[in-house]
PATIBA-261473 format. One record per residue (C-alpha): x, y, z. Coordinates in steps of 0.05 Angstrom, whole numbers, plus 5000, padded with zeros to 4 digits. Example, Ala and Ser with C-alpha at 12.3 -4.5 7.8 and 13.67 -1.06 7.14 Angstrom:
<bazas>
[[5246; 4910; 5156]]
[[5273; 4979; 5143]]
</bazas>
This chain:
<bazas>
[[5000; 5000; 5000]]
[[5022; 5068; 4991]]
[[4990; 5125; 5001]]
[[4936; 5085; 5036]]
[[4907; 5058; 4967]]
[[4904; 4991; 4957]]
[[4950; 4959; 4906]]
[[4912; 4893; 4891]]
[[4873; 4924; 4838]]
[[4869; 4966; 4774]]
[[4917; 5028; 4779]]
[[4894; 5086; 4800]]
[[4919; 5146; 4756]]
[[4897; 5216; 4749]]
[[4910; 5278; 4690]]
[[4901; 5344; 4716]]
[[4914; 5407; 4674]]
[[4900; 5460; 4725]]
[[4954; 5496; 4753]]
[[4984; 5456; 4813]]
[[5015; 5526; 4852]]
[[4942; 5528; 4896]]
[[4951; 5452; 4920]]
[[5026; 5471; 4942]]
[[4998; 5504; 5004]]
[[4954; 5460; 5037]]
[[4999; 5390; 5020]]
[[5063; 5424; 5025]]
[[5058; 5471; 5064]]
[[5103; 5520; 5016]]
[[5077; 5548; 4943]]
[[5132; 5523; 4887]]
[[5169; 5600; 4863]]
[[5150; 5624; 4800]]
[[5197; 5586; 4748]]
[[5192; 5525; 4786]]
[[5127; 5506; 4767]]
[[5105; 5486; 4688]]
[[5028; 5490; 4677]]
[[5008; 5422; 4715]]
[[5081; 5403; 4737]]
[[5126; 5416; 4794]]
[[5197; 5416; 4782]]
[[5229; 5360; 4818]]
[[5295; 5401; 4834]]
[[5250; 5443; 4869]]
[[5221; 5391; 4915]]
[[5282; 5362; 4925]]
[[5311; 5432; 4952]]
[[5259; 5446; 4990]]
[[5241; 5374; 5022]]
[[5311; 5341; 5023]]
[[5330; 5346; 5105]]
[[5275; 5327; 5156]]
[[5280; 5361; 5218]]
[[5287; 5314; 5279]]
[[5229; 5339; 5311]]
[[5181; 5335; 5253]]
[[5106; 5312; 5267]]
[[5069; 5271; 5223]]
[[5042; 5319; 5186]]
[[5113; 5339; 5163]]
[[5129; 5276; 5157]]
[[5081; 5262; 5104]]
[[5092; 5323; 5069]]
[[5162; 5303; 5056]]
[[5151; 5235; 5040]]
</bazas>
């Protein structure tokens, strides 16, 4: 399982093309920079910068958000 969805079945896949900037917040808890972002797409160098060291202290919430 991952993600809590169960992986015994047919995959579960999803197109979006809204802009992804407003979901940054609330799953994230940062909004990508302008240049980082590509209609639907987050660059990955920018979520590597931004969620590459977990603090020590970090609830589950954070947690999540960096996994």
């Amino acid at each position: 399982m991952q993600l809590g969805l169960a992986i015994d079945g047919e995959a579960l896949t999803s197109v979006s093309s809204g802009d992804l900037v407003p979901f940054g917040e609330p799953l994230l808890s940062s909004i990508p920079f302008t240049g980082c972002t590509t209609r639907n797409t987050i660059k990955l160098l920018w979520l590597n910068n931004v969620f590459q060291q977990l603090l020590n202290d970090a609830n589950k919430v954070v947690i999540s958000q960096h996994a």
